[in-house]
Residue, then its C-alpha position, 0 to 999 in steps of 0.5 A: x805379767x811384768x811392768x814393761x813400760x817400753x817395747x823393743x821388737x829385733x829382727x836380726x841378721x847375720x851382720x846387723x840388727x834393727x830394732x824398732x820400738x813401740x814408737x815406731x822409732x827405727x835403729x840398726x846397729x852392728x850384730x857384735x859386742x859394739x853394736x850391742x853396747x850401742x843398743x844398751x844405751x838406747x833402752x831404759x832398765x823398764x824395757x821388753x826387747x823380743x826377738x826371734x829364735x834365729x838359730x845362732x845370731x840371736x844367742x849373743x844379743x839375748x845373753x848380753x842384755x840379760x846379762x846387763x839387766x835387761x827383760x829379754x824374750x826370744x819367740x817362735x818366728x812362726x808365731x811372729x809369721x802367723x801374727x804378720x800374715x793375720x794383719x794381711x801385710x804386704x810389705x817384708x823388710x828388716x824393719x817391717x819385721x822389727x816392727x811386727x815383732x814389737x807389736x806381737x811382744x804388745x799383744x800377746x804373753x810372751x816367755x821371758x828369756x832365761x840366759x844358759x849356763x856354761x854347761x846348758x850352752x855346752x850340752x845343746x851344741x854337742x846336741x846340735x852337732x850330733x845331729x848334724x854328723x847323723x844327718x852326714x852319716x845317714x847321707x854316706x852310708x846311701x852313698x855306699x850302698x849306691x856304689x855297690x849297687x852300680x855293681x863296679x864300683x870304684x875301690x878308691x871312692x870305696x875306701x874314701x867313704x868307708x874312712x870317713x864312716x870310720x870317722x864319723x862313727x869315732x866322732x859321733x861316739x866322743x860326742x856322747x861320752x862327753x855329753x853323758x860326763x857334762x849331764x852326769x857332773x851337773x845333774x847326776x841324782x836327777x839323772x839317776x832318778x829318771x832312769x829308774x822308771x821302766x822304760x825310759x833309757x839314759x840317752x832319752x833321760x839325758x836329752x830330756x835334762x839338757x833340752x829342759x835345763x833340768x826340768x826348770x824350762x816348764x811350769x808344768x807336764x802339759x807345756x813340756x808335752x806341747x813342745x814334744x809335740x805328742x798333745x792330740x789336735x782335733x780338726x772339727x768344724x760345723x757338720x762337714x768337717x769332722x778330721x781325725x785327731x793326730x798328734x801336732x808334731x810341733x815340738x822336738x821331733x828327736x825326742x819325740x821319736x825317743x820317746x816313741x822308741x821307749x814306749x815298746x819297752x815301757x809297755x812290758x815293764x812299766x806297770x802304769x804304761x801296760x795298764x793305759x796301753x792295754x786299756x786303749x788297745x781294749x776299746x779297739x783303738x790301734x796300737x800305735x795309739x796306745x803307744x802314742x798314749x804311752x809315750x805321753x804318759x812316760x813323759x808326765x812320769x819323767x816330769x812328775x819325778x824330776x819336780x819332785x826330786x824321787x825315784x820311781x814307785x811302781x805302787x805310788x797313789x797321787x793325793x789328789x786321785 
């Protein structure tokens, strides 16, 4: 995998960081650019430090040490808290869970982190943001239709969120434009590319580049179907258990739901889509299985070109079949 000859496990915060490492050794340190000159000098350049993806506080910490040429790894805190309730621990603490993360790093393969360009970096907070003000928007539009439903509501608590709609909607719109220049500037013929297969829009074509970093986050089609999260799960076990196969729903669940979205149209213009989804639906299965099929079959599709660097070909035989 890697020759790591030392283990670092990081549980961070929003002002501090400890780190305990395969010794059981316990630090903390500072969660800023001080803190982290102080860490560096502790680690050899042979070194693993994993941490959890803690949304914004563990972004610095892994683009500086990678930076400074050291192996990085950011993990999911739910496979970290999967691995510390399997050992039955009882204690939860910072340092516990620095500890826990250093022996998960020793036990299983964990993916190496790859430090984010300018425009990557740009384009996932634009995305974050516009899921935010969605959120708000969706949260003001039923604030509305609840005034209006108390039948005497208030005209001026009406203009005040009919104003901050306006804004929302003008806000939400810049976001787009300016994510679709960044996509176009940096990645226009694989953008291009991905759009030409039937069905899938240029808003789920964009998304897809900026969550995957151009398709360079997946070695193949079946991890990047695992993160969408539309891979079947099958709940069986001895002869009472017998639960039926649904999709995992752990993954990106915008994208998913885009995904979906894109399947009603690939059904009727992509002909290997309307041939699966005629297939499944043939052998009395429902629809929004086949659809389900289908929106993995666009994504393999979408994976299949942005790898190979072509448009797509309606009549195109693989080699291997």
């Amino acid at each position: 995998m890697y020759n790591i000859k030392q283990f670092y496990g990081v549980d961070i915060s929003k002002s501090s960081f400890d780190v305990v490492d395969q010794n059981a050794k316990h630090d903390q340190f500072s969660n800023d650019v001080r803190g982290f000159k102080k860490f560096l000098k502790t680690i050899r350049k042979d070194s693993l430090v994993v941490m959890e993806a803690t949304g914004y506080y563990h972004y610095r910490l892994a683009q500086y040490l990678f930076v400074k040429g050291i192996t990085v790894s950011v993990v999911n805190p739910l496979s970290v808290k999967r691995f510390i309730q399997m050992k039955l621990s009882k204690i939860k603490t910072d340092k516990s869970d620095a500890k826990a993360i250093c022996e998960y790093a020793q036990a299983a393969k964990v993916p190496l982190y790859k430090a984010r360009n300018h425009v990557q970096a740009e384009c996932l907070q634009l995305l974050s943001l516009q899921d935010l003000y969605l959120k708000q928007r969706t949260a003001v539009k039923n604030k509305i239709h609840g005034e209006k439903a108390m039948g005497t509501p208030s005209k001026m608590a009406s203009r005040s969120l009919t104003r901050m709609l306006k804004q929302m909607e003008k806000e939400l719109a810049q976001l787009e434009l300016k994510l679709e220049s960044l996509v176009e500037k940096a990645h226009e013929d694989q953008l291009m590319q991905l759009t030409s297969i039937p069905g899938l829009g240029k808003k789920t074509a964009i998304l897809l580049i900026v969550l995957t970093d151009g398709f360079n986050s997946f070695e193949n089609a079946r991890q990047l179907c695992c993160y969408t999260g539309i891979t079947p799960t099958i709940r069986q076990s001895g002869t009472s258990v017998r639960g039926r196969s649904r999709i995992s729903k752990v993954g990106n669940r915008k994208l998913r739901n885009l995904l979906f979205l894109c399947s009603f149209t690939a059904c009727r213009n992509n002909k290997a889509c309307r041939e699966l989804y005629d297939r499944i639906v043939e052998q009395g299965k429902s629809k929004k299985l086949a659809l389900i099929a289908v929106s993995n079959k666009l994504l393999k599709q979408a994976f299949a070109i942005a790898k190979s660097g072509t448009y797509y070909q309606e009549n195109y035989m693989s080699k291997l079949v």
